[in-house]
C-alpha positions in Angstrom: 33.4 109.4 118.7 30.3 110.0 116.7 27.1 109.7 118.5 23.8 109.4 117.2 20.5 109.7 119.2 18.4 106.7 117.0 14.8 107.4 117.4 14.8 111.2 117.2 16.9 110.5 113.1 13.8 108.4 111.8 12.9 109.5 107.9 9.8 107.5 106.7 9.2 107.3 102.8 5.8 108.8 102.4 3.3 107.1 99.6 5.7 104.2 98.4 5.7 100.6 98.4 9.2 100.6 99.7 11.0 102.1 103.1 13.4 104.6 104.1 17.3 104.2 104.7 19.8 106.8 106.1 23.7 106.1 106.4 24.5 107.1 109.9 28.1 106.1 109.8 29.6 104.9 106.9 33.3 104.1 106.9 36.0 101.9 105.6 35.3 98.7 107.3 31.6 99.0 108.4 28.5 100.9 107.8 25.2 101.6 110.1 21.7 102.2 108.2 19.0 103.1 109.8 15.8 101.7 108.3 12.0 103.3 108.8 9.6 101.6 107.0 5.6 102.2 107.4 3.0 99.5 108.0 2.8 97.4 104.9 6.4 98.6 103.4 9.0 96.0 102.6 12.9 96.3 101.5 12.9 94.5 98.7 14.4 90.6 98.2 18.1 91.2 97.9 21.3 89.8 98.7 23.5 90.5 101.9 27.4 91.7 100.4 28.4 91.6 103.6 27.8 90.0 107.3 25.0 92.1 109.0 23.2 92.6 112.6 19.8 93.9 112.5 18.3 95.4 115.6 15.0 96.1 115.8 14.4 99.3 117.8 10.3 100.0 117.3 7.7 98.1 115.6 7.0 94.3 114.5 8.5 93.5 110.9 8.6 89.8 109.4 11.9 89.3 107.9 12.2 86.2 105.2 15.7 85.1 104.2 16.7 83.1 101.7 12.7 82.3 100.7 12.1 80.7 103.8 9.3 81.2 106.4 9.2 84.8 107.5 10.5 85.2 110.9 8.6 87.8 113.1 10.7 90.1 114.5 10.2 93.0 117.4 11.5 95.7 119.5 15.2 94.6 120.9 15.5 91.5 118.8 18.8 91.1 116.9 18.8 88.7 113.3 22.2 87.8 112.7 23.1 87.5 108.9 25.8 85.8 106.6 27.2 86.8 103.3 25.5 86.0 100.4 22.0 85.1 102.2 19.0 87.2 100.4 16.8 89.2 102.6 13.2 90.6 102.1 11.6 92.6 105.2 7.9 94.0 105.4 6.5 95.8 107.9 3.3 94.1 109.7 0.7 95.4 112.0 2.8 98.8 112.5 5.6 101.1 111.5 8.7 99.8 112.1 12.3 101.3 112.5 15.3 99.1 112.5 19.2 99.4 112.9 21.3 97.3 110.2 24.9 97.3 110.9 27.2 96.1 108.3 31.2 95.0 107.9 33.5 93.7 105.4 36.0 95.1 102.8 34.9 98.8 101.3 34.0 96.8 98.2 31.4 94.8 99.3 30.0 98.0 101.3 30.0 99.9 98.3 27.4 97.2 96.4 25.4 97.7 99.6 24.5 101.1 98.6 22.8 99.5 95.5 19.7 98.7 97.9 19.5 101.9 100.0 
């Protein structure tokens, strides 16, 4: 068992547009990211390879997918994602540090690493 202690692993990207992403536990059939992104940031508008959960653990982050209104999202809310949707998040009115835990076939993990 591998055990992680969330808030005390948090990397912000310091003088970017965009945020921060570690791999905490990548492995065959899944992989957990941890995301820190500073007020104003965003993860760039791309597509999900594989199903995902998002938990947000601190902050208030808008999160549009597929170019539809953005949906507000805060501390202990989970977003629920399918293959193939298209995600864009941005960090609004603070920092904000979120858990994205994602399955499927190595393949498709592997094309996630394109966006981290």
């Amino acid at each position: 068992m591998d055990h992680y202690r969330l808030l005390e692993t948090i990397e912000f990207s310091e003088g970017t547009e965009h945020g921060h992403a570690v791999a905490l536990h990548p492995s065959a059939s899944s992989r957990t990211l941890l995301f820190a992104l500073h007020e104003g940031q965003t993860i760039k508008r791309h597509c999900v390879h594989s199903p995902m959960h998002i938990i947000v653990l601190r902050g208030l982050g808008e999160f549009t997918v597929d170019g539809q209104t953005a949906v507000p999202a805060g501390e202990s809310s989970l977003l629920v994602l399918d293959l193939g949707e298209m995600i864009q998040v941005r960090a609004n009115g603070s920092d904000l540090v979120f858990l994205a835990v994602l399955r499927g076939t190595h393949e498709q993990l592997e094309t996630t690493n394109e966006h981290v």
